[in-house]
C-alpha positions as a Python dict, from the first residue, in 0.01 Angstrom:
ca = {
    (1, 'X'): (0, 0, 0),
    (2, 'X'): (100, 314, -103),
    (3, 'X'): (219, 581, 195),
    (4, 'X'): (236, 944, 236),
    (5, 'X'): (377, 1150, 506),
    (6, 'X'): (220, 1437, 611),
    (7, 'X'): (335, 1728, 728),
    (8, 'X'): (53, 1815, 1042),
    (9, 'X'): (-14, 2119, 1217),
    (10, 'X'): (-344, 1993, 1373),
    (11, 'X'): (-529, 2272, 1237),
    (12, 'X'): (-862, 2214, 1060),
    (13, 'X'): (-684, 2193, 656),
    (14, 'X'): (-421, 1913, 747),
    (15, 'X'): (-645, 1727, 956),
    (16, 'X'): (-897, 1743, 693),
    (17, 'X'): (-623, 1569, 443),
    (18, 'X'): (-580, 1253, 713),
    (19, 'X'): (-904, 1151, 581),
    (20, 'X'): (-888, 1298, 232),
    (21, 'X'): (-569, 1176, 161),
    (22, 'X'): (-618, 798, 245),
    (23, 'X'): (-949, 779, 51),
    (24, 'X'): (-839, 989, -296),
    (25, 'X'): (-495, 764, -316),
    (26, 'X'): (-579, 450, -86),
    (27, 'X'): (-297, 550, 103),
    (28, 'X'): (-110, 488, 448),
    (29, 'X'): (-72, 830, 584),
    (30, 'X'): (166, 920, 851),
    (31, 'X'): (224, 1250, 1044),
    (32, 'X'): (447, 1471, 1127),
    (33, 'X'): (391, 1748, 1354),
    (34, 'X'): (719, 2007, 1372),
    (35, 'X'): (773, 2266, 1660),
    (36, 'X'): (994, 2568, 1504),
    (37, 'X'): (847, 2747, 1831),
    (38, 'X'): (489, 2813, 1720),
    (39, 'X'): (361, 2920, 2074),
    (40, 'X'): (115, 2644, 2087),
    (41, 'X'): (87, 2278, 2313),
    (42, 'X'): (143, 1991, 2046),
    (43, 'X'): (163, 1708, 2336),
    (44, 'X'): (-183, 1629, 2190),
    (45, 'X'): (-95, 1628, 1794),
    (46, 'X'): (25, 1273, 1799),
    (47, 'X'): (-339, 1153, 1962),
    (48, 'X'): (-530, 1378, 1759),
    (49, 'X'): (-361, 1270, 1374),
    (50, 'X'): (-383, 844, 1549),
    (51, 'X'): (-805, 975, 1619),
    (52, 'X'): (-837, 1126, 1198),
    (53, 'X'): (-652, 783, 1103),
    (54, 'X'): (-308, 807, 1071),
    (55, 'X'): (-105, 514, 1086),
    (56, 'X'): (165, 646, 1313),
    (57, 'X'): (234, 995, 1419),
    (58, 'X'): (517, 1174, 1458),
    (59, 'X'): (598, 1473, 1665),
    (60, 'X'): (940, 1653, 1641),
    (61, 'X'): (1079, 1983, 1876),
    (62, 'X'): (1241, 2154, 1624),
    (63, 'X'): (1271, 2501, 1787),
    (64, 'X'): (1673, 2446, 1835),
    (65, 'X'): (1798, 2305, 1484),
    (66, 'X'): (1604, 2604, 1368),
    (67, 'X'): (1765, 2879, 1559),
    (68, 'X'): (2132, 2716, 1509),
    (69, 'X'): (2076, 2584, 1142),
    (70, 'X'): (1833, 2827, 979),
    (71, 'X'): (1778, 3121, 1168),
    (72, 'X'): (2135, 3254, 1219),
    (73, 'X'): (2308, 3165, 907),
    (74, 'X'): (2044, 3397, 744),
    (75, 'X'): (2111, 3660, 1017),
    (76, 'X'): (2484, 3649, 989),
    (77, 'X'): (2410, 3691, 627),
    (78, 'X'): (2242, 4002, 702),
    (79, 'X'): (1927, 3859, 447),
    (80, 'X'): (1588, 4041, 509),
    (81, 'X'): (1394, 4077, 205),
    (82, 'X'): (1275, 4342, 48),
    (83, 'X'): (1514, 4537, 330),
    (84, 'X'): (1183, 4490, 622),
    (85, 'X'): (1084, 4116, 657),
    (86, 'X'): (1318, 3867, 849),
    (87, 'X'): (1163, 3612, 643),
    (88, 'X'): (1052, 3382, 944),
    (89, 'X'): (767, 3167, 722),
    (90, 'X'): (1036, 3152, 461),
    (91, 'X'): (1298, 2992, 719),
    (92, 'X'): (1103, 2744, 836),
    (93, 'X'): (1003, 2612, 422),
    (94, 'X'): (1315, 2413, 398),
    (95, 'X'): (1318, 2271, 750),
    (96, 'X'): (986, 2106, 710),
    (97, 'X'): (1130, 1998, 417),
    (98, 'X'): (1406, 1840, 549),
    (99, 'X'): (1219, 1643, 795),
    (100, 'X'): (939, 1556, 561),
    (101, 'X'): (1249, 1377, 353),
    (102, 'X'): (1372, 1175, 667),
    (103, 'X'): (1062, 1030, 765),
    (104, 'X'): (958, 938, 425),
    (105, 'X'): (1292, 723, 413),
    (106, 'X'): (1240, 577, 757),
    (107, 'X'): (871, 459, 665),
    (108, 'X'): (930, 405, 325),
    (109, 'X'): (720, 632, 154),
    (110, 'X'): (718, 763, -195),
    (111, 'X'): (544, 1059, -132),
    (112, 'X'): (512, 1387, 128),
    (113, 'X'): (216, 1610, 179),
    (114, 'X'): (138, 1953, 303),
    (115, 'X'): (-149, 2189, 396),
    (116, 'X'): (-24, 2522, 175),
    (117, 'X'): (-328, 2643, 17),
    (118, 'X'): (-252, 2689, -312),
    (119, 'X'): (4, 2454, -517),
    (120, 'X'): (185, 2734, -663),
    (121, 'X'): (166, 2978, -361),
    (122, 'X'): (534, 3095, -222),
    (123, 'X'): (518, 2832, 16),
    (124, 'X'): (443, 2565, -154),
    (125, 'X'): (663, 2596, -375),
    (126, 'X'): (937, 2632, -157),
    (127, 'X'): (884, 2296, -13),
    (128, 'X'): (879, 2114, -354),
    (129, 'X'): (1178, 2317, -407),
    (130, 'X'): (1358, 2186, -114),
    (131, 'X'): (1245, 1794, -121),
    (132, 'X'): (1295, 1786, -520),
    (133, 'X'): (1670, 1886, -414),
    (134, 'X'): (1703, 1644, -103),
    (135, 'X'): (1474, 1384, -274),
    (136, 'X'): (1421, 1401, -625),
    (137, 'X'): (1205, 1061, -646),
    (138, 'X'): (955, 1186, -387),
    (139, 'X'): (593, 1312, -497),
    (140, 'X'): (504, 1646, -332),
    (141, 'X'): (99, 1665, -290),
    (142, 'X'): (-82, 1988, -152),
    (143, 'X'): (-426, 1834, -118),
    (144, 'X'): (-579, 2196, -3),
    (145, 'X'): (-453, 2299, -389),
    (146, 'X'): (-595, 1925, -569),
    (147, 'X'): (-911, 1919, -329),
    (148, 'X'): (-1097, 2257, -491),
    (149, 'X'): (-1391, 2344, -201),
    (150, 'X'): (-1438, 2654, -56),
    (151, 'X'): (-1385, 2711, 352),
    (152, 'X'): (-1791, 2663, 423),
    (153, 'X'): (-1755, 2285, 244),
    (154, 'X'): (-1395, 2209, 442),
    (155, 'X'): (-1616, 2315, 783),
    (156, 'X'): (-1917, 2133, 642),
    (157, 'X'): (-1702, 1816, 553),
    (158, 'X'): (-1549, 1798, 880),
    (159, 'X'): (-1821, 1816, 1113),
    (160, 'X'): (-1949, 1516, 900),
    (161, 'X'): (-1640, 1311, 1018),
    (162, 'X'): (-1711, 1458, 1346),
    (163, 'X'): (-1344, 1687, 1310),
    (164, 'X'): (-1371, 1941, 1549),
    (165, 'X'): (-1351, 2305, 1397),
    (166, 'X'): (-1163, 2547, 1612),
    (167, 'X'): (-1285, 2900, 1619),
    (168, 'X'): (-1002, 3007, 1436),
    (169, 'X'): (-1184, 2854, 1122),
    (170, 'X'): (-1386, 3194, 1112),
    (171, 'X'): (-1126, 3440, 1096),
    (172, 'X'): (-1070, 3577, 752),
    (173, 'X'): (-668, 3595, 766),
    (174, 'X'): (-407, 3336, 695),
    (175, 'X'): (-165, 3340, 955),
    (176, 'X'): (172, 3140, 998),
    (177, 'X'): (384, 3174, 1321),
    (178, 'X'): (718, 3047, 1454),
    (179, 'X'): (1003, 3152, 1690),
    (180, 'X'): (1138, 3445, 1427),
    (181, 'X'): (817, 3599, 1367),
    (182, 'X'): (437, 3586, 1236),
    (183, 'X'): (281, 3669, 884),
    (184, 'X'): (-83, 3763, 851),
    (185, 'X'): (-252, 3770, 505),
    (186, 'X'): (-575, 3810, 317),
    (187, 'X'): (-890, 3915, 407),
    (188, 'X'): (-932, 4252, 450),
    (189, 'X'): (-570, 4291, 419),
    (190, 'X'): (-577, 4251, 88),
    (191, 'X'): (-651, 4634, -19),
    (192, 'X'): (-307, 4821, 37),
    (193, 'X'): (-529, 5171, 112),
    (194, 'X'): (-663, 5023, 443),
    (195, 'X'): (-481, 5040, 750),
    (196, 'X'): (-437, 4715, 939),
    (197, 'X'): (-689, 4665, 1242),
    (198, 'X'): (-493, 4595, 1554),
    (199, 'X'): (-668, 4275, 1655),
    (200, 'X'): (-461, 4138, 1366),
    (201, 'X'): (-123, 4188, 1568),
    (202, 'X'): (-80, 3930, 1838),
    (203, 'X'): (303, 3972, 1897),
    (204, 'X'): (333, 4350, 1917),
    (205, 'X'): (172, 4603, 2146),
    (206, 'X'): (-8, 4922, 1955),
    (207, 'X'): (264, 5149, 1961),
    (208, 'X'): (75, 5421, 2098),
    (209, 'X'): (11, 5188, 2428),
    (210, 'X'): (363, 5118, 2473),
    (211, 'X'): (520, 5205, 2757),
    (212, 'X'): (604, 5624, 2818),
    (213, 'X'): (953, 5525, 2935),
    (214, 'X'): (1202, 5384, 2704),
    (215, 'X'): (1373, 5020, 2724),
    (216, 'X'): (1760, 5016, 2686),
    (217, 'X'): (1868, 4641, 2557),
    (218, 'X'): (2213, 4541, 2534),
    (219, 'X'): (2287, 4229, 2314),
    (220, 'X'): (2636, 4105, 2264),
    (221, 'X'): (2784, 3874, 2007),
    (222, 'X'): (3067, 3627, 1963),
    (223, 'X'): (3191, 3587, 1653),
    (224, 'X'): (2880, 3680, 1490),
    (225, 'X'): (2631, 3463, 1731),
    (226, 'X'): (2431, 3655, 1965),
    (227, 'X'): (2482, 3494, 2293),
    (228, 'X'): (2359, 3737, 2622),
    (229, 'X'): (2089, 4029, 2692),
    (230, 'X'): (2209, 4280, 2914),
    (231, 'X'): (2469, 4044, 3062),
    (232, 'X'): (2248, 3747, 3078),
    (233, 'X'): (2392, 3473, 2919),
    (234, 'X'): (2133, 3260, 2716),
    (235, 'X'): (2085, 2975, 2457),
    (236, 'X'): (1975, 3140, 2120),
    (237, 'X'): (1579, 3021, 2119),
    (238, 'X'): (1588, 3199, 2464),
    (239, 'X'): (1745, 3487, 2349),
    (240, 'X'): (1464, 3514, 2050),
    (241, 'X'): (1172, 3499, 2310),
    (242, 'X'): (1338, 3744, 2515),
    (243, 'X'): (1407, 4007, 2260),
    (244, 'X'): (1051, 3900, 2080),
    (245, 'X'): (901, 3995, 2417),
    (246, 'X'): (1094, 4306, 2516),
    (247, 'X'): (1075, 4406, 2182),
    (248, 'X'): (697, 4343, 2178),
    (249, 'X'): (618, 4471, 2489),
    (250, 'X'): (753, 4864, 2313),
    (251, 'X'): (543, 4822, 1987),
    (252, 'X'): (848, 4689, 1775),
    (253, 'X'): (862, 4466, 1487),
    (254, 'X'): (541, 4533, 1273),
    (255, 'X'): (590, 4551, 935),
    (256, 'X'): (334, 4607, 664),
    (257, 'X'): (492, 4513, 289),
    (258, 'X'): (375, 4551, -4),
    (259, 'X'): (607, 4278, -187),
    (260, 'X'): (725, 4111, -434),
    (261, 'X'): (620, 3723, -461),
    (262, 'X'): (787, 3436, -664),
    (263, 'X'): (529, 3493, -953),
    (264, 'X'): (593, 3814, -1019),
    (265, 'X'): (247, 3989, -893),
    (266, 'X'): (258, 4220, -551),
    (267, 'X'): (94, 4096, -240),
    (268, 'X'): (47, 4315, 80),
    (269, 'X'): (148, 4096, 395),
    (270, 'X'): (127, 4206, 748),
    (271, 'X'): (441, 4099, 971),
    (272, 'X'): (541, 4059, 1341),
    (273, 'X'): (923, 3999, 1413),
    (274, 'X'): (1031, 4209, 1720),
    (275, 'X'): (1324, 3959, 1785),
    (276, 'X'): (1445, 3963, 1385),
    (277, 'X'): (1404, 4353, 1347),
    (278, 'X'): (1603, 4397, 1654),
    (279, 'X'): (1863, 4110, 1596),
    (280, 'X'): (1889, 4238, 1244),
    (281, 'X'): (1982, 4580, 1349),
    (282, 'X'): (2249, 4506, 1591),
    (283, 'X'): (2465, 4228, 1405),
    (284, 'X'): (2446, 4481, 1105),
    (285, 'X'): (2549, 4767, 1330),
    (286, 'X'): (2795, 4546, 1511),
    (287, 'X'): (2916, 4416, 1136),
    (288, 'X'): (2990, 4710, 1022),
    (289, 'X'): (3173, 4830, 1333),
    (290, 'X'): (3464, 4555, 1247),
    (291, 'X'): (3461, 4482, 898),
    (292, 'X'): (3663, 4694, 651),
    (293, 'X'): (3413, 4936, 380),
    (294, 'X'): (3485, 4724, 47),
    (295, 'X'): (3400, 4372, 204),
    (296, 'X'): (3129, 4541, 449),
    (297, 'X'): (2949, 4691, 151),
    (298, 'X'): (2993, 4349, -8),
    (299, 'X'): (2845, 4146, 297),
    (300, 'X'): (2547, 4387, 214),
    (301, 'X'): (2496, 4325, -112),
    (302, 'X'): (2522, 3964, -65),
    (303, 'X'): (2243, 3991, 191),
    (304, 'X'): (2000, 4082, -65),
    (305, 'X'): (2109, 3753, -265),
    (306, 'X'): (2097, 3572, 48),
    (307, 'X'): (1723, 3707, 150),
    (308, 'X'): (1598, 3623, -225),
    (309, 'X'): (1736, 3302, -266),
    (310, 'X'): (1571, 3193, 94),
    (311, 'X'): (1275, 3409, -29),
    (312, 'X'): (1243, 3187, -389),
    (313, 'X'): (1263, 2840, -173),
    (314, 'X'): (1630, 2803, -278),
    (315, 'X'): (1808, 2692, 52),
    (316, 'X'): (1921, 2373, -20),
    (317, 'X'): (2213, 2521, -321),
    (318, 'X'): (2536, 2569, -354),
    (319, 'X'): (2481, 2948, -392),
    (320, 'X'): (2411, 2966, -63),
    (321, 'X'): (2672, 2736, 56),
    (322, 'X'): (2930, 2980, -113),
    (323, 'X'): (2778, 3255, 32),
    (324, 'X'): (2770, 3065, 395),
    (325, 'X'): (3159, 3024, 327),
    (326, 'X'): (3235, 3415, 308),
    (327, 'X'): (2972, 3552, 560),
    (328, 'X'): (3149, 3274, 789),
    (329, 'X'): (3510, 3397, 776),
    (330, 'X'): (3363, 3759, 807),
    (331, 'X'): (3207, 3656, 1187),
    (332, 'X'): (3553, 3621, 1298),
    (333, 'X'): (3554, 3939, 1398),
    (334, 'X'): (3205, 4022, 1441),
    (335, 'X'): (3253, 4025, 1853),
    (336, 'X'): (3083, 4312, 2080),
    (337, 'X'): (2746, 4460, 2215),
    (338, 'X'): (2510, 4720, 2062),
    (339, 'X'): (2319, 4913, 2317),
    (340, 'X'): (1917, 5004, 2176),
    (341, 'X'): (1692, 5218, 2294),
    (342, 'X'): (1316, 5074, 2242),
    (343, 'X'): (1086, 5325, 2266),
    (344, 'X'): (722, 5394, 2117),
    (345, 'X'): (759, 5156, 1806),
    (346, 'X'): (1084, 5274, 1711),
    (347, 'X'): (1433, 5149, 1787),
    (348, 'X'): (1760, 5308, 1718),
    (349, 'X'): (2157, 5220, 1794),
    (350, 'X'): (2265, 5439, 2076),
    (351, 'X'): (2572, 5225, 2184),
    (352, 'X'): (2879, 5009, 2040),
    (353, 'X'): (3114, 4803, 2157),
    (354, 'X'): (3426, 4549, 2001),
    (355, 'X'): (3757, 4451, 2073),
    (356, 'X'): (3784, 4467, 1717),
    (357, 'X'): (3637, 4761, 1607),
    (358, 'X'): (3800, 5018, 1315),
    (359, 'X'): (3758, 5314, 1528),
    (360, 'X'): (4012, 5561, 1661),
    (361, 'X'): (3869, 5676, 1952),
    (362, 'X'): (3950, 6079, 1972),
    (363, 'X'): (4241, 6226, 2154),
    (364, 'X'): (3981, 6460, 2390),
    (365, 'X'): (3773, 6165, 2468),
    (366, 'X'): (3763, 6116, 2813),
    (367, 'X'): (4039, 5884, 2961),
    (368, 'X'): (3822, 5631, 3138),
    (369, 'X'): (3660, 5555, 2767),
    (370, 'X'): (3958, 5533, 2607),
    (371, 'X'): (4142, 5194, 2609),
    (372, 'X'): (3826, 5030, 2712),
    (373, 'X'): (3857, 4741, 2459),
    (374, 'X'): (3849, 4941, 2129),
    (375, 'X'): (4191, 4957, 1983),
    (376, 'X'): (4196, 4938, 1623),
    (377, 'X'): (4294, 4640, 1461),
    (378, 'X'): (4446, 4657, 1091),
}
């Protein structure tokens, strides 16, 4: 019998393939639920996929190898795209990917399955993208493209196989959320004149009910891997949820985009990523600090490449491993703290610090600043 492993998010659409899935293709269908740090218990995934008739069910914590394997190779690369989103949906694309691959080797599958809505949406694509280069004899199904029924039919179709529909089901927005960030689409989104509601922001306070007293955050780096908040000493998924909720807390990290998607048309998406605006800000501030003009302006540049080709779904390439190679001998140096000031929305670079920074320090500073760690280094 044929089998197909799913990836599962317990939500209404991929529960709704369990059962779709098996009947259209007679299929075996096995789960896999992935934690890249969406916010939400998945203790109960496993039971839930085993109740909609899955064969086995798998359920993977994630939230590390994507921080340390994902998430900070594209920071150290300086990629945001479109210079405002972090690209947290796009991040996490080739990870599911990845693990989608493994699993279908372990069971023995010849084919993978996920709950993007439209087969030749960004994300979609990006996953065929990335198990077509891991595992070019795999099929890649997106049952919510094949399986053409509006929202009312999905809800209608699942209370006949007595799937429970969470409230969620209602809203009008598409939402995705991990560790670096959240991206809210459609519904009345979709007309660029209007401006956002603010029940659409989960992540970020309104910036006008942020706190009257600014928030000074100190985040150091060693050799280009952000390791401690003011002095605090963390692992790197710790130091996102900090940052996402300091950040948060002062109205920082919303972006509204009007961008450019892989087929060419312009889509307006709604983004929360207080932790990847802020880490952004200070490795490039801290970059730049320590690396010489010619290759700092080239690091730059390469950033864009490095943002479009995680944008297009093209992680798993040698461009980027080449890139990898360069943006990894320029971390060598990339050791300090940048001091923000969070206040009202808005952040800004009020402080630096680097035993390798390209500064002369001037002769009239005062004595107890200089020598403190900043001698030039040619």
């Amino acid at each position: 019998m044929k089998r197909i492993v799913l990836a599962y998010s317990g939500g209404l659409d991929t529960s709704l393939a369990i059962p779709w899935l098996a009947e259209k293709y007679g299929a075996e269908i096995i789960c896999v639920t992935m934690d890249l740090g969406q916010g939400k218990e998945l203790d109960d995934a496993r039971e839930r996929a085993l109740s909609l008739g899955a064969v086995r069910a798998h359920v993977l914590d994630l939230r590390n190898e994507f921080a340390r394997d994902f998430v900070l190779p594209a920071l150290q690369a300086g990629a945001v795209y479109e210079d405002r989103y972090p690209l947290a949906t796009a991040l996490g694309r080739p990870l599911i990917a990845k693990h989608l691959v493994e699993i279908a080797r372990l069971e023995g599958a010849t084919a993978v399955a996920h709950g993007c809505g439209t087969e030749k949406g960004n994300d979609a694509i990006r996953i065929d993208l990335a198990v077509r280069a891991l595992d070019p004899s795999l099929e890649v199904l997106a049952p919510l493209a094949l399986w053409e029924v509006t929202k009312q039919e999905k809800v209608a179709f699942a209370r006949t196989r007595g799937i429970p529909v969470p409230a969620t089901a209602d809203s009008p927005y598409t939402t995705d959320v991990n560790l670096w960030g959240r991206s809210i689409e459609y519904g009345g989104l979709d007309d660029p004149w209007l401006e956002p509601p603010d029940d659409v922001y989960l992540l970020t306070r309104s910036p006008a009910d942020a706190p009257d007293i600014p928030a000074y955050v100190e985040i150091e780096f060693e050799r280009g891997v952000p390791v401690a908040i003011n002095g605090v000493t963390m692992s790197l998924v710790e130091l996102i949820g900090c940052l996402e909720t300091i950040g948060g807390a002062h109205g920082v990290g919303r972006i509204d985009l009007l961008e450019n998607r892989l087929g060419g048309e312009k889509s307006r998406e709604i983004y929360e990523a207080p932790a990847g605006v802020l880490l952004h800000t200070a490795h490039r501030e801290l970059q730049k600090y320590v690396t010489p003009r010619d290759l700092a302006r080239l690091a730059a540049d390469l950033g864009v490449r490095y943002a479009d080709l995680v944008y297009n779904g093209e992680w798993f390439s040698p461009t980027r491993d080449a890139i990898d190679a360069l943006v990894g001998k320029i971390q060598e140096r990339v050791t300090g703290a940048i001091r923000l000031k969070l206040f009202k929305g808005d952040h800004h670079v009020v402080g630096r610090r680097s035993p390798n920074a390209l500064y002369d320090l001037p002769a009239a500073a005062p004595a107890e600043t200089r020598g403190a760690g900043l001698e030039v280094k040619r």
